[in-house]
C-alpha positions as CSV (number, residue, x, y, z in Angstrom):
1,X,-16.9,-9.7,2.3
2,X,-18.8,-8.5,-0.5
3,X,-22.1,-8.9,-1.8
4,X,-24.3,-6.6,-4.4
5,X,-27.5,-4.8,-5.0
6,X,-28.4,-8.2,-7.3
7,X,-28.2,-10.2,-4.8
8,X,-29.0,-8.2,-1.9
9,X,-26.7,-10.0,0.3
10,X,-23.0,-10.2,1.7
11,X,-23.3,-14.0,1.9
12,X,-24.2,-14.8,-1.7
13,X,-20.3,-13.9,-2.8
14,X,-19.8,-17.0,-0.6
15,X,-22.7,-19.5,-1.9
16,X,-21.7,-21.1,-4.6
17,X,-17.9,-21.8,-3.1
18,X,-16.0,-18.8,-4.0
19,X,-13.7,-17.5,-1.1
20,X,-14.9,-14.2,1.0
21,X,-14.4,-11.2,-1.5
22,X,-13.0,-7.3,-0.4
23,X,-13.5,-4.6,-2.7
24,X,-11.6,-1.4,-1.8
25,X,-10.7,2.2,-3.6
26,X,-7.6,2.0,-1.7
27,X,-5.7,-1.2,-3.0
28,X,-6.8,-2.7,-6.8
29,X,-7.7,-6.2,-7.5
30,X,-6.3,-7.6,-10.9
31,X,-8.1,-6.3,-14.0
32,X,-9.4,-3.6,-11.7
33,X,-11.3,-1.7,-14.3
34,X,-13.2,-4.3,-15.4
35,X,-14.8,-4.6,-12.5
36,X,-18.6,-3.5,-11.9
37,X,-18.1,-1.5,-8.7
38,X,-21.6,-0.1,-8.6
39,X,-23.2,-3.5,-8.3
40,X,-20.7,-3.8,-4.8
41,X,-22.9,-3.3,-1.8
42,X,-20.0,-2.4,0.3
43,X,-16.2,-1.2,0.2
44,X,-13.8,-2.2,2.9
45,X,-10.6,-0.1,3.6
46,X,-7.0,-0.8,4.7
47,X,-7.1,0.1,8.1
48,X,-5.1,-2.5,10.0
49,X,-8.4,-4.2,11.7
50,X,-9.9,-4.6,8.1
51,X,-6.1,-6.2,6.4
52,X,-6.0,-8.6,9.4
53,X,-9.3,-9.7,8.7
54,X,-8.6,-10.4,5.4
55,X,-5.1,-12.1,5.8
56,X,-7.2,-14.5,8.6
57,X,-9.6,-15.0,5.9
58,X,-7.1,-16.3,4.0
59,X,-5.6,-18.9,6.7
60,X,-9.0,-20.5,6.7
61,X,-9.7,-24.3,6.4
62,X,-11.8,-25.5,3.4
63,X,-14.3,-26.8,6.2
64,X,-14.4,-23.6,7.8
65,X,-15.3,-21.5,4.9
66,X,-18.3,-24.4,3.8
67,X,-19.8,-23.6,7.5
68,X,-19.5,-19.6,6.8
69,X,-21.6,-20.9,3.6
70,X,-23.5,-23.1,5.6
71,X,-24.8,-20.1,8.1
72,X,-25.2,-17.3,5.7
73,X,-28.0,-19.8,3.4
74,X,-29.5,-20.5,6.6
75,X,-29.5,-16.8,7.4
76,X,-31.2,-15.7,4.4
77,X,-33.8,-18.4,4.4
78,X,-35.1,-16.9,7.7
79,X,-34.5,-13.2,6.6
80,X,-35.7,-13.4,3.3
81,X,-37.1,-9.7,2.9
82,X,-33.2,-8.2,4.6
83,X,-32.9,-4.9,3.4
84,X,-28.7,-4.1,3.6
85,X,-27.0,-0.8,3.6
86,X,-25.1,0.6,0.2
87,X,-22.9,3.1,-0.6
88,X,-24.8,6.9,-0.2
89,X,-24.9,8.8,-3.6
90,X,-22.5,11.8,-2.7
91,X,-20.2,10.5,-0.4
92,X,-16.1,9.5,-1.5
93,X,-15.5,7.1,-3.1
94,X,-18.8,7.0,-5.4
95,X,-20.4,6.4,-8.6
96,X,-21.0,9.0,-11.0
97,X,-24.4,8.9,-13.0
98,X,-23.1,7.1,-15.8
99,X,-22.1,4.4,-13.4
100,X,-18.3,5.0,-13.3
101,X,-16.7,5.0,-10.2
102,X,-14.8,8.1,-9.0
103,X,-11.8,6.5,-6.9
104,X,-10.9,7.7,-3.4
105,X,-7.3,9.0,-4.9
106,X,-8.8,11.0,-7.7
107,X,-11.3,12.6,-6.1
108,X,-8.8,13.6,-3.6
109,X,-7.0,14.9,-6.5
110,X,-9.3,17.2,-8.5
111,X,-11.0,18.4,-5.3
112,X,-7.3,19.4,-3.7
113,X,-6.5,21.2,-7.2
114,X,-9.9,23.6,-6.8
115,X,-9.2,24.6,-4.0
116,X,-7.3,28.5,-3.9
117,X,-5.9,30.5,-1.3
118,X,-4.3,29.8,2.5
119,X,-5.8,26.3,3.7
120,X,-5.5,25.3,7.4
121,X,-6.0,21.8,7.7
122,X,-8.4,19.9,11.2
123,X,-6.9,16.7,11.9
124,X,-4.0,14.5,12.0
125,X,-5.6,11.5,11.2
126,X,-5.8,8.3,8.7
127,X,-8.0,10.4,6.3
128,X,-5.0,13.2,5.9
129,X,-2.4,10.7,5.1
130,X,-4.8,9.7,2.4
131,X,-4.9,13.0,1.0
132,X,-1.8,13.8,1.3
133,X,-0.5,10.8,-0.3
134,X,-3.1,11.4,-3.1
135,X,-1.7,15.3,-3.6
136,X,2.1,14.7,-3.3
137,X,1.9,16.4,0.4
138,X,-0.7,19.2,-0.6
139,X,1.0,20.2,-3.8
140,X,-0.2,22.0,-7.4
141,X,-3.3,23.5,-5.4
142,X,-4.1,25.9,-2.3
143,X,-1.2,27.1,0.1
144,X,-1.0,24.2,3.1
145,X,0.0,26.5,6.1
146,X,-0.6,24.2,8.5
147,X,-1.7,21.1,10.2
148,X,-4.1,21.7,13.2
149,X,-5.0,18.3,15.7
150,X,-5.6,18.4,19.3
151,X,-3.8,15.2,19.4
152,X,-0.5,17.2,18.5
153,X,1.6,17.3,22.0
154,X,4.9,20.2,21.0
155,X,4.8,21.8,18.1
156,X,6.4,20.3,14.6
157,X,6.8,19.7,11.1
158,X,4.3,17.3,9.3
159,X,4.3,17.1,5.3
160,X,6.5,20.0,5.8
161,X,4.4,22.6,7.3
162,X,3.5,23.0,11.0
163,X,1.8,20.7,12.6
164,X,0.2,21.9,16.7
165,X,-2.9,22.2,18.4
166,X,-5.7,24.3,16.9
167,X,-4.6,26.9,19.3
168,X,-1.3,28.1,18.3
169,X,-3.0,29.1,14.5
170,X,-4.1,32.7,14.3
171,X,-7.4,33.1,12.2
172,X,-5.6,36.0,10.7
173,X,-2.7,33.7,8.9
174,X,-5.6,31.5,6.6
175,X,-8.5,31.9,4.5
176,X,-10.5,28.4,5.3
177,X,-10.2,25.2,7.2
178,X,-10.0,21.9,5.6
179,X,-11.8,19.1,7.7
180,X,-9.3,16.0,7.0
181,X,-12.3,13.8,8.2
182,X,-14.7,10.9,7.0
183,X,-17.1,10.3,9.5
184,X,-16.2,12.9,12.3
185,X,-17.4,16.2,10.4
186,X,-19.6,17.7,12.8
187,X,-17.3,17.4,16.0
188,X,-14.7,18.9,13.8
189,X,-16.9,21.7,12.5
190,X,-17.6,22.7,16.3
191,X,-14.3,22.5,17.3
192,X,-13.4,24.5,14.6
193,X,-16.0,27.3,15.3
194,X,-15.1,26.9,19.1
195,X,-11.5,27.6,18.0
196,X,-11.9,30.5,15.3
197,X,-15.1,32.0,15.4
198,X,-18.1,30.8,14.1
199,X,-18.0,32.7,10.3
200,X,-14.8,30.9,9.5
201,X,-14.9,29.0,6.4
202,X,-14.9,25.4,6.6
203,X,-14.9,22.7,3.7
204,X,-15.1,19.3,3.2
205,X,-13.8,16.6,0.8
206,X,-16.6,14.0,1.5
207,X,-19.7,15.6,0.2
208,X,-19.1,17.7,-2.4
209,X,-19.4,15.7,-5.6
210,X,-22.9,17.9,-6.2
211,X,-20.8,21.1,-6.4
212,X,-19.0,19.8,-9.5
213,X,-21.7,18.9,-12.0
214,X,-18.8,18.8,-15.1
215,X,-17.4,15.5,-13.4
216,X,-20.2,13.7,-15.1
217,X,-20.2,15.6,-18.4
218,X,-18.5,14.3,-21.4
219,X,-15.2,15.3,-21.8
220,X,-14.0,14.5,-18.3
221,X,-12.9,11.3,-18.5
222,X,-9.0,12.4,-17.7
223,X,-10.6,12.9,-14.1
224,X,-12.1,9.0,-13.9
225,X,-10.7,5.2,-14.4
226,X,-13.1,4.9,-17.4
227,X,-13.8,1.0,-18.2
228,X,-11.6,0.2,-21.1
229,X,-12.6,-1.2,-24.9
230,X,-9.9,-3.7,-24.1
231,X,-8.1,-5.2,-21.5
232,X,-4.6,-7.1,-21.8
233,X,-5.2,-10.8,-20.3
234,X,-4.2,-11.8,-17.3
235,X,-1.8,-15.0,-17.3
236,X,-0.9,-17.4,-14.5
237,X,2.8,-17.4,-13.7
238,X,5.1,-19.8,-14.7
239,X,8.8,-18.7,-13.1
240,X,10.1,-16.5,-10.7
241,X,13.1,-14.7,-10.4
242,X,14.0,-12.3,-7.4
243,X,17.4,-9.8,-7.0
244,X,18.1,-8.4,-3.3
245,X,20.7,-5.8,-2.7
246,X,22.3,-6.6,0.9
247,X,25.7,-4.8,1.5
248,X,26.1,-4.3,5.5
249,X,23.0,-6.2,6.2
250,X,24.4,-9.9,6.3
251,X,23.2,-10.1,10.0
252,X,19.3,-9.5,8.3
253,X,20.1,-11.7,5.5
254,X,21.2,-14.6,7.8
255,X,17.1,-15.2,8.8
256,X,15.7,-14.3,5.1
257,X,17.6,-15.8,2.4
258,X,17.2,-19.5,3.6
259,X,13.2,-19.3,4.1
260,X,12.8,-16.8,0.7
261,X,15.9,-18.6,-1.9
262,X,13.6,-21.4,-2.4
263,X,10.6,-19.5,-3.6
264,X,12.3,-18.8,-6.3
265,X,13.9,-19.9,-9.5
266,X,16.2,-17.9,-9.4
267,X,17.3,-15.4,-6.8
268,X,20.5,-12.9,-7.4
269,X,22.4,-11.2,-4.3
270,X,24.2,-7.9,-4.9
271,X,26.5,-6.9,-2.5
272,X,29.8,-4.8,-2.2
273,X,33.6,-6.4,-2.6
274,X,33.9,-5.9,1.4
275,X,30.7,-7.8,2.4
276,X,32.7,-11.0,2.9
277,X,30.0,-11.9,5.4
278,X,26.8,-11.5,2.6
279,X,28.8,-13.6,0.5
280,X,29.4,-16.3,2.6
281,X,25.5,-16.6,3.5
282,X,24.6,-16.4,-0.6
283,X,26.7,-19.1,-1.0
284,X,25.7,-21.3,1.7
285,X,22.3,-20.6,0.7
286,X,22.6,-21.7,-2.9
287,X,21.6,-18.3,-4.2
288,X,23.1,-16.1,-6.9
289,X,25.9,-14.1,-5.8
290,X,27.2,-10.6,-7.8
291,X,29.4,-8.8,-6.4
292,X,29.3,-4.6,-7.7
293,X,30.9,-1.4,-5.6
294,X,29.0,0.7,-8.3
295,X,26.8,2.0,-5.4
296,X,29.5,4.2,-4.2
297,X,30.6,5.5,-7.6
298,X,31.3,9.3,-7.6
299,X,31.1,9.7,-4.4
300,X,27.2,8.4,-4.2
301,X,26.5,7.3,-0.5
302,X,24.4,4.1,-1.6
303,X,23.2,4.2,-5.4
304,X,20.7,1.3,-5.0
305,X,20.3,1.3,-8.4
306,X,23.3,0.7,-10.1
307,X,23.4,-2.4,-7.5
308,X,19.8,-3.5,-9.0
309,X,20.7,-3.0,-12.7
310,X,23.9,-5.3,-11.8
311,X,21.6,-8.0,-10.4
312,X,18.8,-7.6,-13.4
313,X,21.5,-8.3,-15.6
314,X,21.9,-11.5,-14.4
315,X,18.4,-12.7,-15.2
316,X,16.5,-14.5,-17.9
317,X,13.6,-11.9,-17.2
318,X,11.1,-14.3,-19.3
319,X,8.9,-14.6,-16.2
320,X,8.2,-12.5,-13.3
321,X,11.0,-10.2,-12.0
322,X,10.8,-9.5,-7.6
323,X,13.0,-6.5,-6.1
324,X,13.3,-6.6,-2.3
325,X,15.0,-6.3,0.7
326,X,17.3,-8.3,2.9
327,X,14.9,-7.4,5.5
328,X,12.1,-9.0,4.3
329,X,10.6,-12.6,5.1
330,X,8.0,-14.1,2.7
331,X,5.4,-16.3,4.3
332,X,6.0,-20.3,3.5
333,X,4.0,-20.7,0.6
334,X,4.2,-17.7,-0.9
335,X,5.4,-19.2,-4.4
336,X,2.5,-21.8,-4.6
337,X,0.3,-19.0,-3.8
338,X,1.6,-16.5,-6.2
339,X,1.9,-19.0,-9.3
340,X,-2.0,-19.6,-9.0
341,X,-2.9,-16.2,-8.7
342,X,-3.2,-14.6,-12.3
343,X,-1.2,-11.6,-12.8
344,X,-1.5,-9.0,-15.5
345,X,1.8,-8.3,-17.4
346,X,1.1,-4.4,-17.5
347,X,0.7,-4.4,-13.7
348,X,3.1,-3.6,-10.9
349,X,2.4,-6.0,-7.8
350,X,3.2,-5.2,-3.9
351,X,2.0,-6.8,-0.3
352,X,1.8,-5.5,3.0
353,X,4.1,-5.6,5.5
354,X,4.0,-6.4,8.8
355,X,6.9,-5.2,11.7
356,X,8.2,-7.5,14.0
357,X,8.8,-6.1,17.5
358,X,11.6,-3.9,18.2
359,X,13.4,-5.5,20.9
360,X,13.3,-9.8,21.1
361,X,13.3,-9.9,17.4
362,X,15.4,-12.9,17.4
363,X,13.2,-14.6,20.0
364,X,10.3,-13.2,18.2
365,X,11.6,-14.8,14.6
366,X,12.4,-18.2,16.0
367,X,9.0,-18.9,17.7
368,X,7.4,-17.9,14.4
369,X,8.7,-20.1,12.3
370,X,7.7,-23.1,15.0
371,X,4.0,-21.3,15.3
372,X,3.2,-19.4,12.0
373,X,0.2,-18.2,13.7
374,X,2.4,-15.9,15.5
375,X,2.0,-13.7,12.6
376,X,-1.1,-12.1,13.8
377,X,0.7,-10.6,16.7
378,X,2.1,-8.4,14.7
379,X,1.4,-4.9,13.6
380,X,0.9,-2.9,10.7
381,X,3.4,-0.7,9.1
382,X,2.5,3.4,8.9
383,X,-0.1,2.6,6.9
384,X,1.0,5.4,4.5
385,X,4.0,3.1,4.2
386,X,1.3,0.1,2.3
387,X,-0.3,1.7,0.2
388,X,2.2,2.0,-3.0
389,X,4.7,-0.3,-4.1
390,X,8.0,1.1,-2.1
391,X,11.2,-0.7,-2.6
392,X,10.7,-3.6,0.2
393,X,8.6,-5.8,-3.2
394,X,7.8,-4.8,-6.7
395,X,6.6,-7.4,-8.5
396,X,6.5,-7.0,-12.3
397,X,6.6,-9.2,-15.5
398,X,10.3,-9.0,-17.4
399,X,8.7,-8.4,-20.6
400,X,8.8,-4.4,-19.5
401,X,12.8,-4.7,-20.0
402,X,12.6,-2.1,-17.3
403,X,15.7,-1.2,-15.2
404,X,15.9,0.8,-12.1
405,X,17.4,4.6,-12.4
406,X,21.0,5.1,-11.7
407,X,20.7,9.0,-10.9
408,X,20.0,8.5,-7.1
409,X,22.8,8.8,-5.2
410,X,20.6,7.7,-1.7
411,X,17.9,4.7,-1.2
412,X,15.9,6.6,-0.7
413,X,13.5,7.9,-3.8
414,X,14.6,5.6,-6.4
415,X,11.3,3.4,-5.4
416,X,9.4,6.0,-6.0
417,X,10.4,6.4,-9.5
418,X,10.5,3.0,-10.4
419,X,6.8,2.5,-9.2
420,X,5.4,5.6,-11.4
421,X,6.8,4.3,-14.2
422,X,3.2,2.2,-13.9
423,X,-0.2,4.2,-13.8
424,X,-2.3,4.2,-10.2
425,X,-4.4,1.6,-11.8
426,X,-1.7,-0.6,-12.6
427,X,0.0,-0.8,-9.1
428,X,-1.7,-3.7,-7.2
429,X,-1.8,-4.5,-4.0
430,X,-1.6,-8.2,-3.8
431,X,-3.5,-10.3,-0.7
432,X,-0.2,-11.4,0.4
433,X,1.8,-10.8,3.9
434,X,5.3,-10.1,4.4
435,X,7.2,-9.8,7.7
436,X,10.1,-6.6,8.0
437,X,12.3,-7.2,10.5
438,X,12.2,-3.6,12.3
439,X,15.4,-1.7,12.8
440,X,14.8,1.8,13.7
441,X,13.1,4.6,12.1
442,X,11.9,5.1,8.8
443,X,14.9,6.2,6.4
444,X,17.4,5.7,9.1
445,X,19.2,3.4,6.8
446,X,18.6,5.2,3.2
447,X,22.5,6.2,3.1
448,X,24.1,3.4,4.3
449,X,23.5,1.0,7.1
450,X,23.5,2.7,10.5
451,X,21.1,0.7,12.9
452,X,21.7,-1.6,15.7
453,X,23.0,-5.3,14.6
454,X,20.8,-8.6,14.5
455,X,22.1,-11.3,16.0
456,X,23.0,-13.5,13.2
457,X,20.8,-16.9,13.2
């Protein structure tokens, strides 16, 4: 929840009826440079305590929110002189003099690309998937050679360099340390010293916004996510069209296509000549069926593509265009939701994702659908994993004409390209919830399917 400097309090973003707000560097709200960030007290992340709160936000009753109303006037009528915390001048993400604000991701960014030299990096946690994410896996900057934690059990790969405990680094093989840490600096920095030596360099990403004076001079505006003269309108959506590509995944398809076919008004299933059993559930289902081999053309393992181009074609695209898997469950009420959201036709749009459990999925599925509320039993993806629009939903308007790229010949970057066909501050993470039924590790599946069956409902 949200509240400004103006108003000096969280519970004014709830007085006057509007739901609880969450302002974030890490996911963007529609029109997301328009908003006045500065005036925000407070910016929540994405860490899976902070998402759950906001998806049970979301399942609250009308007379539920008018009692959090209720309490917070009653609060500030006896605290009238509260005096809140704000965002300190210096740390990441923050605002620049002018106002701007400097996002987490290009911070990360310009910072990662002045650095020089052999960096060890101090800690395996949240805060380095961030980075890494944020510099293509320590790319176009210093030499990564190496990833220290004391969490790290037998030595590995991570990012691809190695990943072990601080110990198995000589002092001799780097030039500094990198603390990949928000809020755990000075137990690093000791450990650190304890490790190798007390003169070895150390640096941080969190405070050094004062070291860089030219990040507020004129000029640098390629470095920020400058307010625009203009911004295209955002529309409420009228019609909804959806293409999944399922070939071997029938068993998957069996619990998803009945609860997501009728979110949609129209909803296209690709799958191969041999998927007799995909077919028969598209059919039954009332969807769209097209049948394509074109993934395995020239000898391609699974060209996911082609299959989504022949499923595209299909479409009136004079609406809003979904891609997902046959893995995925939308929530009842997802349409009604997403047609009164409003949606910017420039934008790419994705959701979270939540994994069933491993074993008892079926079990797990079926008592779901009797208790909804099940849902918050559930974890959180790699939280890497939510944080761009991957493959499992991309959400865009068909006025971008856009098709996927047929040059993979695996599932398992063609996403990626897809998705940076947008700019960072036009892929937006949506306050919406969808449930991936698990099966096995990430990628297992990228050349074809190859993990253990579902039982088919």
């Amino acid at each position: 929840m949200v509240g400004t400097k103006q108003d000096a309090c969280v519970w004014n973003a709830l007085t006057d009826g509007k739901i609880p707000v969450v302002i974030t560097d890490a996911f963007e709200l529609p029109q997301a440079d328009t908003v006045d960030y500065p005036r925000f007290l407070f910016q929540i992340g994405t860490c899976a305590s902070e998402l759950s709160l906001l998806s049970s936000l979301q399942l609250l009753e009308p007379s539920v929110i008018q009692k959090m109303q209720t309490a917070g006037q009653e609060f500030l009528s006896e605290n009238p002189s509260l005096e809140l915390p704000h965002l300190l001048e210096g740390k990441s993400p923050c605002c620049l003099a002018d106002g701007r604000l400097l996002r987490e991701r290009e911070w990360f960014q310009f910072l990662w690309e002045k650095l020089s030299g052999r960096i060890l990096i101090f800690g395996a946690g949240k805060f380095l998937h961030r980075l890494m994410d944020a510099t293509s896996g320590g790319k176009n900057g210093a030499e990564l050679i190496g990833i220290a934690d004391d969490a790290a059990k037998e030595p590995g790969k991570l990012y691809g360099v190695t990943f072990a405990k601080g110990e198995a680094f000589d002092p001799a093989d780097f030039d500094a340390v990198l603390l990949a840490t928000d809020c755990l600096e000075p137990v690093f920095k000791t450990r650190v010293s304890d490790l190798y030596g007390p003169d070895t360099p150390v640096l941080s990403l969190t405070n050094e916004l004062m070291k860089y004076p030219d990040l507020s001079a004129a000029g640098q505006e390629d470095e920020l996510l400058p307010l625009p003269a203009s911004f295209p309108p955002a529309h409420y959506p009228k019609k909804l069209e959806a293409v999944v590509v399922c070939v071997g995944y029938a068993d998957f398809l069996s619990w998803t296509l009945p609860e997501n076919v009728n979110h949609f008004d129209r909803l296209v299933v690709v799958t191969s000549s041999k998927d007799i059993a995909t077919q028969q559930i598209v059919r039954n289902c009332g969807a769209e069926l097209v049948i394509s081999d074109r993934y395995c053309e020239e000898g391609a393992a699974f060209n996911k593509g082609k299959m989504f181009n022949d499923g595209l074609a299909r479409l009136e695209k004079d609406g809003w265009i979904l891609l997902s898997d046959a893995d995925i469950l939308l929530r009842r009420g997802f349409r009604r939701r997403i047609l009164s959201r409003l949606l910017n036709e420039q934008s790419l749009y994705y959701i979270t994702r939540l994994n069933t459990p491993a074993t008892g999925r079926e079990e797990w599925l079926n008592s779901w659908f009797a208790k909804p509320e099940k849902l918050h039993e559930l974890t959180f993806c790699d939280l890497l994993s939510n944080q761009n629009p991957w493959g499992y939903f991309q959400l865009y308007h068909g006025s971008t004409q856009t098709n996927y790229s047929e040059a993979y010949e695996t599932a398992s970057l063609v996403d990626i390209e897809f998705q940076e066909r947008w700019s960072s501050s036009h892929r937006v993470l949506l306050p919406e919830i969808a449930v991936h039924i698990a099966h096995g590790e990430l990628g297992e599946n990228w050349n074809g399917r190859t993990s253990e069956p579902l039982r088919t409902k």
